[in-house]
PDB file of N, CA, C and O in Angstrom, chain B, residues numbered from 101:
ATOM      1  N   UNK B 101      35.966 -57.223 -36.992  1.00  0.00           N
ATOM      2  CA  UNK B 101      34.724 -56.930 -37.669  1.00  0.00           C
ATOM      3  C   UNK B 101      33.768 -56.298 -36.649  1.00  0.00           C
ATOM      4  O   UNK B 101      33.748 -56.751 -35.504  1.00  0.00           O
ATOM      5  N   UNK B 102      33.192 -55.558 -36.904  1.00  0.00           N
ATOM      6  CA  UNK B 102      32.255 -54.247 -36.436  1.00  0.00           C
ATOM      7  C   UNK B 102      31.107 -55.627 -35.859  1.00  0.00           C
ATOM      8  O   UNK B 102      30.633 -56.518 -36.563  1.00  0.00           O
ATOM      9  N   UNK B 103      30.946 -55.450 -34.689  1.00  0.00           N
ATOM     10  CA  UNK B 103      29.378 -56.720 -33.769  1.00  0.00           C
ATOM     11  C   UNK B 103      30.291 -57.729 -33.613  1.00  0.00           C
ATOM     12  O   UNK B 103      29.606 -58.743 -33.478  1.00  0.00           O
ATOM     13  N   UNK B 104      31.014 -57.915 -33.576  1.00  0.00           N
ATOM     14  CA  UNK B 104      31.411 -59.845 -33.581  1.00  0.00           C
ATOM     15  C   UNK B 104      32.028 -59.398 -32.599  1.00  0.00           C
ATOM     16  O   UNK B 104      32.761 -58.423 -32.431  1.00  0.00           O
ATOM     17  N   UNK B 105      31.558 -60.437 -31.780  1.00  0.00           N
ATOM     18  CA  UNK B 105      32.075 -61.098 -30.676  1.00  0.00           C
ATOM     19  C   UNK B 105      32.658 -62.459 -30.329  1.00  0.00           C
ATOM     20  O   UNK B 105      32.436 -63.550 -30.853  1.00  0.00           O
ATOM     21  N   UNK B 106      33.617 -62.065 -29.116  1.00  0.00           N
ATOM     22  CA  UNK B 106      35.004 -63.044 -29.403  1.00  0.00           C
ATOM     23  C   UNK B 106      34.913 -63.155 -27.622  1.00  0.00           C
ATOM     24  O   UNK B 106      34.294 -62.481 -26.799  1.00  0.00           O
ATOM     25  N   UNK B 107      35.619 -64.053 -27.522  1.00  0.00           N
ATOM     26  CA  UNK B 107      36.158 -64.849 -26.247  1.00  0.00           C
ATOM     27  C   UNK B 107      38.004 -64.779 -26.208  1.00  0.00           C
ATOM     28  O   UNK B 107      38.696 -65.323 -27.069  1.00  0.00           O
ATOM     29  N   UNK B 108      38.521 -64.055 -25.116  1.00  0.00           N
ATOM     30  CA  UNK B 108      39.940 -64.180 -25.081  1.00  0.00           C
ATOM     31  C   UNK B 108      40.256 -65.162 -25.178  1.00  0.00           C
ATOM     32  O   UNK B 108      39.510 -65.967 -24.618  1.00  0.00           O
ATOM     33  N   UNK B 109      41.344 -65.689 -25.815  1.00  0.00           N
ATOM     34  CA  UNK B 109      41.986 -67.178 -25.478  1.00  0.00           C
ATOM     35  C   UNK B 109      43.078 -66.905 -24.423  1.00  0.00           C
ATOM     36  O   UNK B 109      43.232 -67.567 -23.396  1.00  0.00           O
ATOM     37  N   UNK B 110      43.880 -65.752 -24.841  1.00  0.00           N
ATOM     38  CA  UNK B 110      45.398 -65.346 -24.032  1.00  0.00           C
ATOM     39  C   UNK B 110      45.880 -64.105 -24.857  1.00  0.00           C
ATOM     40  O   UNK B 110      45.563 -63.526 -25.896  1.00  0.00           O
ATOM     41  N   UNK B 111      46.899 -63.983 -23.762  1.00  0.00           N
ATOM     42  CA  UNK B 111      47.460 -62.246 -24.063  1.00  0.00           C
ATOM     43  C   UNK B 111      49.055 -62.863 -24.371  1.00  0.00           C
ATOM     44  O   UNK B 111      49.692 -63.760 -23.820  1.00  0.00           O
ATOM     45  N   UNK B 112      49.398 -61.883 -25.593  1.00  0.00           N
ATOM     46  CA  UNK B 112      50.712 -61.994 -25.553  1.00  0.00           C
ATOM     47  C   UNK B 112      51.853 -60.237 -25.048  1.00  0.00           C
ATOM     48  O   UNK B 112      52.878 -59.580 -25.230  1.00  0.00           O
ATOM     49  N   UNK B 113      50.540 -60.383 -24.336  1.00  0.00           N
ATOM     50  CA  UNK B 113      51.553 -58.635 -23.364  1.00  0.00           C
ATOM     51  C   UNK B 113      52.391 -59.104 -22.213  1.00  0.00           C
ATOM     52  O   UNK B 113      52.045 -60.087 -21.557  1.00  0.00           O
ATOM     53  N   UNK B 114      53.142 -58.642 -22.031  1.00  0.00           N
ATOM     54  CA  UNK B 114      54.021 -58.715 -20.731  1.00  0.00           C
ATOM     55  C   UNK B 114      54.019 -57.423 -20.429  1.00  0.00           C
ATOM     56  O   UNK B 114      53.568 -56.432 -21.003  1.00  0.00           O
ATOM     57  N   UNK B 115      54.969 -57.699 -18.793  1.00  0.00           N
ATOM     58  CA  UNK B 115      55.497 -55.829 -18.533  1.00  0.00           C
ATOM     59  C   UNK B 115      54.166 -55.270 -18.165  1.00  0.00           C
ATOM     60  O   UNK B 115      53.081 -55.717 -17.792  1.00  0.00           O
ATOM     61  N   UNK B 116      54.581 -54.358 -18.369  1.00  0.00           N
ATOM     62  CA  UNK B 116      53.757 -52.974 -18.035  1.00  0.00           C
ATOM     63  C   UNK B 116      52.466 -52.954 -18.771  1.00  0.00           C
ATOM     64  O   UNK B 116      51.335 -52.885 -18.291  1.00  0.00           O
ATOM     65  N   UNK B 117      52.790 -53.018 -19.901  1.00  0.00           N
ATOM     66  CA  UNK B 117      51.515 -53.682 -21.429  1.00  0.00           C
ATOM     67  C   UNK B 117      50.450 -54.243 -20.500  1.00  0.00           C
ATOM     68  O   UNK B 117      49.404 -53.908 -19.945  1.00  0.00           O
ATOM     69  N   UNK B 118      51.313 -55.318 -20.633  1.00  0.00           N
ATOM     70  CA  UNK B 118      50.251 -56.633 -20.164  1.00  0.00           C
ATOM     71  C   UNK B 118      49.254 -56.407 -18.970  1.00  0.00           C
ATOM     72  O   UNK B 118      48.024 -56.381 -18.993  1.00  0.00           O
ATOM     73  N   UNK B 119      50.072 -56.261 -17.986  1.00  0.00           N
ATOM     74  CA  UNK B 119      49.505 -55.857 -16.093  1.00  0.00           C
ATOM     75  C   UNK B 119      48.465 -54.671 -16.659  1.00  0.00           C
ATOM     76  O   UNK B 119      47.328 -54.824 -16.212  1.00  0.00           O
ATOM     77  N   UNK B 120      48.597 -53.695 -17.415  1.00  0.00           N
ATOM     78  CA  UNK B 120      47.760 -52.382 -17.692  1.00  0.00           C
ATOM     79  C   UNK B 120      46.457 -53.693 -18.797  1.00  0.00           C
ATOM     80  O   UNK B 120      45.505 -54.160 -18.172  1.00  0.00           O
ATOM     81  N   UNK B 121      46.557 -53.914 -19.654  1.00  0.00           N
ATOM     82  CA  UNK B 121      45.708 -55.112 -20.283  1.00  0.00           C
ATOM     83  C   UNK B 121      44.621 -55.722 -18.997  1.00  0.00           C
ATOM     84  O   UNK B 121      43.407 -55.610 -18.824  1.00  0.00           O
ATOM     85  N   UNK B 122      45.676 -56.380 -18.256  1.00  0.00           N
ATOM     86  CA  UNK B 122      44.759 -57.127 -17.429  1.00  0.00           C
ATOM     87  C   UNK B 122      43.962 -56.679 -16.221  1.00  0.00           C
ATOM     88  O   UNK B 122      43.087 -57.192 -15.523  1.00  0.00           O
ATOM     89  N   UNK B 123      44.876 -55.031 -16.260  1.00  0.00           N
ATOM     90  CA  UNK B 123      43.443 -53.788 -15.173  1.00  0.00           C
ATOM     91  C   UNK B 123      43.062 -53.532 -16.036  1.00  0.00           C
ATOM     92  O   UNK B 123      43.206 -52.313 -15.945  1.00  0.00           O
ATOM     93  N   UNK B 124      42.431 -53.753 -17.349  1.00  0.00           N
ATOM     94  CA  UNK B 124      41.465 -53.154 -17.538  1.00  0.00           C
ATOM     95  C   UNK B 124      40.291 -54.212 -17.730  1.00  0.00           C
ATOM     96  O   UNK B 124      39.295 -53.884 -18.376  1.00  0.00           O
ATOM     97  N   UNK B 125      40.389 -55.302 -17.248  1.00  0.00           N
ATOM     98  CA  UNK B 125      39.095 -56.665 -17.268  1.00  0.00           C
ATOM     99  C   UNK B 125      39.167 -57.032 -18.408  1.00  0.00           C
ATOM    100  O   UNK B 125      38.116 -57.432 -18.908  1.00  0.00           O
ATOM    101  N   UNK B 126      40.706 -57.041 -19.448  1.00  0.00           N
ATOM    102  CA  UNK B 126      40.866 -58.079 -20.259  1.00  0.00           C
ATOM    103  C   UNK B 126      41.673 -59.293 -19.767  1.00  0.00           C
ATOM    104  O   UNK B 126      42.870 -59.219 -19.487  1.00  0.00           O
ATOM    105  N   UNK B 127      40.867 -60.525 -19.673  1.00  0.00           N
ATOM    106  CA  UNK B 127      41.956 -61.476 -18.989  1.00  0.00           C
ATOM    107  C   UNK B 127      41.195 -62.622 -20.247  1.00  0.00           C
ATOM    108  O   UNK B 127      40.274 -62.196 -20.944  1.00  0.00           O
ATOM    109  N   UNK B 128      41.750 -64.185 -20.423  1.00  0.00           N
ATOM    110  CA  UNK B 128      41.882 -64.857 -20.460  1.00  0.00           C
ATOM    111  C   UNK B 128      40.272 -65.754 -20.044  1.00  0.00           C
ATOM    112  O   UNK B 128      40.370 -66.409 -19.007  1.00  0.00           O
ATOM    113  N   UNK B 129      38.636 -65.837 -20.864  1.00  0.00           N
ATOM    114  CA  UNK B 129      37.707 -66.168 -20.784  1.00  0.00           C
ATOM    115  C   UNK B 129      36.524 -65.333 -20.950  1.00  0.00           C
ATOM    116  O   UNK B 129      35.370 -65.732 -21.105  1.00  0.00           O
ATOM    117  N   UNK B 130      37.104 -63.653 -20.883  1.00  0.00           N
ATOM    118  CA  UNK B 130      36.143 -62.581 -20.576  1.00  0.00           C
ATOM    119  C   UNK B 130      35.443 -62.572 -22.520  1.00  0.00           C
ATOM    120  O   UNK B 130      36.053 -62.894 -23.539  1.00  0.00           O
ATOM    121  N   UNK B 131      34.588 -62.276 -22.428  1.00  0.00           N
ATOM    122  CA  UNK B 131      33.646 -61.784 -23.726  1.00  0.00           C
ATOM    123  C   UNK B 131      33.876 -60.518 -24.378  1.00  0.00           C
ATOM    124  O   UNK B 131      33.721 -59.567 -23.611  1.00  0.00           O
ATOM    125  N   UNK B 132      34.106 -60.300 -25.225  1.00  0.00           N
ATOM    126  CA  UNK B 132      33.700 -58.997 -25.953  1.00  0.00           C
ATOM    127  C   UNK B 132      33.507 -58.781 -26.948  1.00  0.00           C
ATOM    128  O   UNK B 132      33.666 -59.743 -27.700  1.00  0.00           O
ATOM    129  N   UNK B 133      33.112 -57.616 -27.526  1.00  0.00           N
ATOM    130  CA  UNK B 133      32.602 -57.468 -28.547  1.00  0.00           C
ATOM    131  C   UNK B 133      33.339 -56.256 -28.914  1.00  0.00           C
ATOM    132  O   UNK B 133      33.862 -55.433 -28.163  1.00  0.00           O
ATOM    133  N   UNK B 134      33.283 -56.290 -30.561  1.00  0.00           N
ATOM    134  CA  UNK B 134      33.563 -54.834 -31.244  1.00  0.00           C
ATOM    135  C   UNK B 134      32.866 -54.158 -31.635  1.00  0.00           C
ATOM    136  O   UNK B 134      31.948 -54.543 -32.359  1.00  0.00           O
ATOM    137  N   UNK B 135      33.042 -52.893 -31.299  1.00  0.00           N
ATOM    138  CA  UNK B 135      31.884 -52.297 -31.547  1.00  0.00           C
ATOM    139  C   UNK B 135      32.082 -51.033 -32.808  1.00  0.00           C
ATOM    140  O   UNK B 135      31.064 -50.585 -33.335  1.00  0.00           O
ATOM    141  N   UNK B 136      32.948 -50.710 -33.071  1.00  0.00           N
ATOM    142  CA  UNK B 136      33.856 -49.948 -33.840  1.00  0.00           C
ATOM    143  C   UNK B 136      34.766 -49.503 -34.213  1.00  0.00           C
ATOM    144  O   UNK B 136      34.941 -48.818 -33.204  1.00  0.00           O
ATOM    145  N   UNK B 137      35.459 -49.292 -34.728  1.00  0.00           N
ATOM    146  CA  UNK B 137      36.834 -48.064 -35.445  1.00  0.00           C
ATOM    147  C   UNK B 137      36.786 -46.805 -35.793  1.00  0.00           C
ATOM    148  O   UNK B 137      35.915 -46.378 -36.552  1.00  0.00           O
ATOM    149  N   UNK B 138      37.962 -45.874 -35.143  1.00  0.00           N
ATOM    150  CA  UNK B 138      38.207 -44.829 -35.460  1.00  0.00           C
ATOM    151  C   UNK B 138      38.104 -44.975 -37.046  1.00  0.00           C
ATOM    152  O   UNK B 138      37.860 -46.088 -37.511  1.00  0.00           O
ATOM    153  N   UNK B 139      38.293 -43.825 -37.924  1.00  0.00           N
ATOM    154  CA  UNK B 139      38.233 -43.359 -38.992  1.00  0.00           C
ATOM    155  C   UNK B 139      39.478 -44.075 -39.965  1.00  0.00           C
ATOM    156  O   UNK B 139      39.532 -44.592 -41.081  1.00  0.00           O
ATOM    157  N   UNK B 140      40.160 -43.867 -39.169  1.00  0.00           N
ATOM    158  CA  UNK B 140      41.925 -44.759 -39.264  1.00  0.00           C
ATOM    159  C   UNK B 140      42.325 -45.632 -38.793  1.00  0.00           C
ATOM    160  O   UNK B 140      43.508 -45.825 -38.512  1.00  0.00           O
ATOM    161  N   UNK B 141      40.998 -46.675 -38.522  1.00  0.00           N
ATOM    162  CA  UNK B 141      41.088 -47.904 -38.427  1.00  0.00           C
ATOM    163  C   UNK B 141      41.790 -48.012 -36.453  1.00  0.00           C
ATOM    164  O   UNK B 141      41.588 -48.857 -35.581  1.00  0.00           O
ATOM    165  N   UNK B 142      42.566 -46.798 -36.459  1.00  0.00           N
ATOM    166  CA  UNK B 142      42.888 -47.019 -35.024  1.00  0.00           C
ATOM    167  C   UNK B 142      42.406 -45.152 -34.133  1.00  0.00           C
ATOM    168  O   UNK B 142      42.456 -43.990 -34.535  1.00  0.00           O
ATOM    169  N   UNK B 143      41.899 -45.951 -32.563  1.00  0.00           N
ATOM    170  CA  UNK B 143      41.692 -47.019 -32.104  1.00  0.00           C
ATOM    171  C   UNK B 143      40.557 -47.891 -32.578  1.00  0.00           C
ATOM    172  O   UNK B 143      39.794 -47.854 -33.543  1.00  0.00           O
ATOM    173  N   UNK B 144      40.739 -48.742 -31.474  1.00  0.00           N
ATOM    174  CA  UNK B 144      39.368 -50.002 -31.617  1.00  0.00           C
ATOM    175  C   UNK B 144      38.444 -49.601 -30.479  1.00  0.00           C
ATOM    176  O   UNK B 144      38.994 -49.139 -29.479  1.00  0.00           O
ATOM    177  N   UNK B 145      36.733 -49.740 -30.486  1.00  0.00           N
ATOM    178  CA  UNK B 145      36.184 -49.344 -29.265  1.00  0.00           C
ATOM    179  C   UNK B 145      35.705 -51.111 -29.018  1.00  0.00           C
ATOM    180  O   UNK B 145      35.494 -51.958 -29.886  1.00  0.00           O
ATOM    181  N   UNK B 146      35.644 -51.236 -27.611  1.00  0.00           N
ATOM    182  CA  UNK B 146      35.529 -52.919 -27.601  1.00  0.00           C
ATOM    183  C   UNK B 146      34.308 -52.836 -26.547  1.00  0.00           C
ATOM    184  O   UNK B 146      34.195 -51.768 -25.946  1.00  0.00           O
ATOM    185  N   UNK B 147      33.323 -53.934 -26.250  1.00  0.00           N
ATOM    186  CA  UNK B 147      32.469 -53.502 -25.252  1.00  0.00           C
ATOM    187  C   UNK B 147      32.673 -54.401 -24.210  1.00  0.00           C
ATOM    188  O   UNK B 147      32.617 -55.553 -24.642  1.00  0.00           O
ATOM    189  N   UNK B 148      32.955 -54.327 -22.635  1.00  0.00           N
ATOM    190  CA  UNK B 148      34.033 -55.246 -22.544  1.00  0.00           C
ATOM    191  C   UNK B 148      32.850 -55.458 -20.789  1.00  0.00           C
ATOM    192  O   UNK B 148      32.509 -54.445 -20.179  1.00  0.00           O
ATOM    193  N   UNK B 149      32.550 -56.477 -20.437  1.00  0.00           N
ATOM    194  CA  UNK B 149      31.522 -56.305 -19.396  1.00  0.00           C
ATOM    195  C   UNK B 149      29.678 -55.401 -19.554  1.00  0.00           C
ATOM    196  O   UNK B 149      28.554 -55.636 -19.996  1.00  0.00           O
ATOM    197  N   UNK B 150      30.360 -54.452 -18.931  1.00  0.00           N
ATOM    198  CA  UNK B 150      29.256 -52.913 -19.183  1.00  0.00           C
ATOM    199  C   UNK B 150      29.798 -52.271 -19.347  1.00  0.00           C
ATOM    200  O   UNK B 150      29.386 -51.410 -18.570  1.00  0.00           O
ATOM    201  N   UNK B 151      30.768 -51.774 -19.956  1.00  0.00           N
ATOM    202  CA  UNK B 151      31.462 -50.581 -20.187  1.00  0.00           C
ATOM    203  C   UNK B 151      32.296 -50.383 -21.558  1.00  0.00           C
ATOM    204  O   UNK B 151      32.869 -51.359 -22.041  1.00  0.00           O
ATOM    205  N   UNK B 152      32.346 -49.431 -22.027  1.00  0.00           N
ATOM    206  CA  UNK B 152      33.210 -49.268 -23.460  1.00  0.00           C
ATOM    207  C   UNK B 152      34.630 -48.544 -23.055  1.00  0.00           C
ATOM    208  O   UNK B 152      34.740 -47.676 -22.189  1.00  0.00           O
ATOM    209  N   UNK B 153      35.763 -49.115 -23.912  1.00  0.00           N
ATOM    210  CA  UNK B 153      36.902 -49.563 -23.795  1.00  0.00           C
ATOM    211  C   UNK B 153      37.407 -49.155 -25.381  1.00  0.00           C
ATOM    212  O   UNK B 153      36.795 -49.381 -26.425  1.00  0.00           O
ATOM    213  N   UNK B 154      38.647 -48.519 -25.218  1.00  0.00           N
ATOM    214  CA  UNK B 154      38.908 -48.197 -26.778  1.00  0.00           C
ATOM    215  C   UNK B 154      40.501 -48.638 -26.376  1.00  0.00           C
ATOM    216  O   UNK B 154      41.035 -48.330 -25.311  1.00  0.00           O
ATOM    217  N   UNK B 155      41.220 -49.525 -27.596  1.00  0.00           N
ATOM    218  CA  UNK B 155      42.364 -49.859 -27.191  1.00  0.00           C
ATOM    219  C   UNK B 155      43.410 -48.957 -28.518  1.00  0.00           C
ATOM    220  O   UNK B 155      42.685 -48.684 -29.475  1.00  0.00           O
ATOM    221  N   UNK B 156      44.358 -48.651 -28.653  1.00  0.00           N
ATOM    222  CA  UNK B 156      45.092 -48.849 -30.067  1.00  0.00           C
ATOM    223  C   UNK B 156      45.332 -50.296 -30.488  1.00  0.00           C
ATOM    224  O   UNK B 156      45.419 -51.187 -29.643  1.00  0.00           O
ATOM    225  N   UNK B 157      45.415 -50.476 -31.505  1.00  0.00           N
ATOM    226  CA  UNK B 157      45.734 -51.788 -32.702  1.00  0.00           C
ATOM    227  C   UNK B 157      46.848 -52.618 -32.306  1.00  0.00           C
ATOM    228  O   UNK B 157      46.930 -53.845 -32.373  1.00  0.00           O
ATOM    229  N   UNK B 158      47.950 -51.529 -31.756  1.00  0.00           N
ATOM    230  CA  UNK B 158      49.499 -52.083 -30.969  1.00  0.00           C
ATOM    231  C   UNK B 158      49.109 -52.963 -29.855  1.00  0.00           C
ATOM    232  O   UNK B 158      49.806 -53.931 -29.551  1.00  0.00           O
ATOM    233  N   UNK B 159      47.687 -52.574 -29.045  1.00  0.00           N
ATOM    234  CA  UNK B 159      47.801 -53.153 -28.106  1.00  0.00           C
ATOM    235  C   UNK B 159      46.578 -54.445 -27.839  1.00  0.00           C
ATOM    236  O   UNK B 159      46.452 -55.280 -26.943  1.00  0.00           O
ATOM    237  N   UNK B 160      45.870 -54.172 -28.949  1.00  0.00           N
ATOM    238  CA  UNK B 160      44.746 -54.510 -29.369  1.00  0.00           C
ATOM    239  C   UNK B 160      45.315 -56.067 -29.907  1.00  0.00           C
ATOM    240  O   UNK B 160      44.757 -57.111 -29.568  1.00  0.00           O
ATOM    241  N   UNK B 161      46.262 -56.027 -30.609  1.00  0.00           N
ATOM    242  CA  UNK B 161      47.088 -57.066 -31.494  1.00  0.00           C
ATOM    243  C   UNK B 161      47.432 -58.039 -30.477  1.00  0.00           C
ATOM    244  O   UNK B 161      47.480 -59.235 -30.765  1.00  0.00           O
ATOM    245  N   UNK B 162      47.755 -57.478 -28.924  1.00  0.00           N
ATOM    246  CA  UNK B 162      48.429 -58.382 -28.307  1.00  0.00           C
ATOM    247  C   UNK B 162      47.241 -59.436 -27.588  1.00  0.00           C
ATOM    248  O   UNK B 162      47.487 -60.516 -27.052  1.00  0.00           O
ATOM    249  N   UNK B 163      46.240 -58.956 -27.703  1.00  0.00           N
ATOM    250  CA  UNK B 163      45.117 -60.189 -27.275  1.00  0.00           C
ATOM    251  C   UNK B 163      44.454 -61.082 -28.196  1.00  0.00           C
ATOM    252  O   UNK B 163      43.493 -60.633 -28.821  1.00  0.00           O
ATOM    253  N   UNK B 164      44.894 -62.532 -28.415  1.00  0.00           N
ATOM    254  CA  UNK B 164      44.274 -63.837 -29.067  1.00  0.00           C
ATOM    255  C   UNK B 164      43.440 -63.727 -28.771  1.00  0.00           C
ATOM    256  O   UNK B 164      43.438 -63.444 -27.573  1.00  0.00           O
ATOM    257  N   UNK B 165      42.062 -63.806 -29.390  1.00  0.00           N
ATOM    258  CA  UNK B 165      40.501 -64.195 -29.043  1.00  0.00           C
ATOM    259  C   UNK B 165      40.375 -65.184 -29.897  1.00  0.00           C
ATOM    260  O   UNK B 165      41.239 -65.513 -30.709  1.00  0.00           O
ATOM    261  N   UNK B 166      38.781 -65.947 -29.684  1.00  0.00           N
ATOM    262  CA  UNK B 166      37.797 -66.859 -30.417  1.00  0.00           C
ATOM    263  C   UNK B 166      36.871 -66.411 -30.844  1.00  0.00           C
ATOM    264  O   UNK B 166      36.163 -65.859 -30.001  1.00  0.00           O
ATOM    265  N   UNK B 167      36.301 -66.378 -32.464  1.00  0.00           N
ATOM    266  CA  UNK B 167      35.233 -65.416 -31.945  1.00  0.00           C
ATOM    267  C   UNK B 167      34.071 -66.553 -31.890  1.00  0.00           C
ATOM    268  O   UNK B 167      34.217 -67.739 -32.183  1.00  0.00           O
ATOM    269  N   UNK B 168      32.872 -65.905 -31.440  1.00  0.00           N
ATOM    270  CA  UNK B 168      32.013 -66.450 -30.431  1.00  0.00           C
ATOM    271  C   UNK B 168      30.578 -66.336 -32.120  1.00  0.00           C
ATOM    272  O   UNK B 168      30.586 -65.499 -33.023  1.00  0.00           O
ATOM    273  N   UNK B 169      29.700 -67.380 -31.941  1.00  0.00           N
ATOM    274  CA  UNK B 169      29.183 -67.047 -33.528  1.00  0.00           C
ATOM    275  C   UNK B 169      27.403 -66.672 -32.849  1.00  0.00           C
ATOM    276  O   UNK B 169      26.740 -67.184 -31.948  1.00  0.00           O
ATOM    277  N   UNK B 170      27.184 -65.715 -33.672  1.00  0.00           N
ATOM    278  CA  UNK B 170      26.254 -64.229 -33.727  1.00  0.00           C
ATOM    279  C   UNK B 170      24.784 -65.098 -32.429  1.00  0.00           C
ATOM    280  O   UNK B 170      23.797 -64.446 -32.090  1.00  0.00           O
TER     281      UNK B 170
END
């Protein structure tokens, strides 16, 4: 959902996925928020620290969050 913000719980990436996931300052406590969708639903833009972050859905899928309430 477009503003809601969530708390990682855990990643279910491995490999290459995963290690690329976790350079980009998605780990396991970090905050973020959504901030939008492409037109086609993919990608996702996420706001992730200070910086905006757009994932695809494939990879987007592989991170469990909490979301965090408004």
């Amino acid at each position: 959902m477009v503003k809601q913000k969530a708390k990682i719980v855990s990643l279910k990436a491995s490999g290459e996925l995963g290690r690329r996931i976790r350079d980009m300052g998605l780990l396991p406590g970090v905050e973020i928020q959504v901030l939008g969708r492409a037109p086609l639903q993919d990608p996702v833009a996420l706001r992730v620290y200070d910086f905006t972050l757009t994932l695809r859905n494939n990879e987007a899928d592989r991170i469990l969050v909490q979301p965090l309430p408004d």
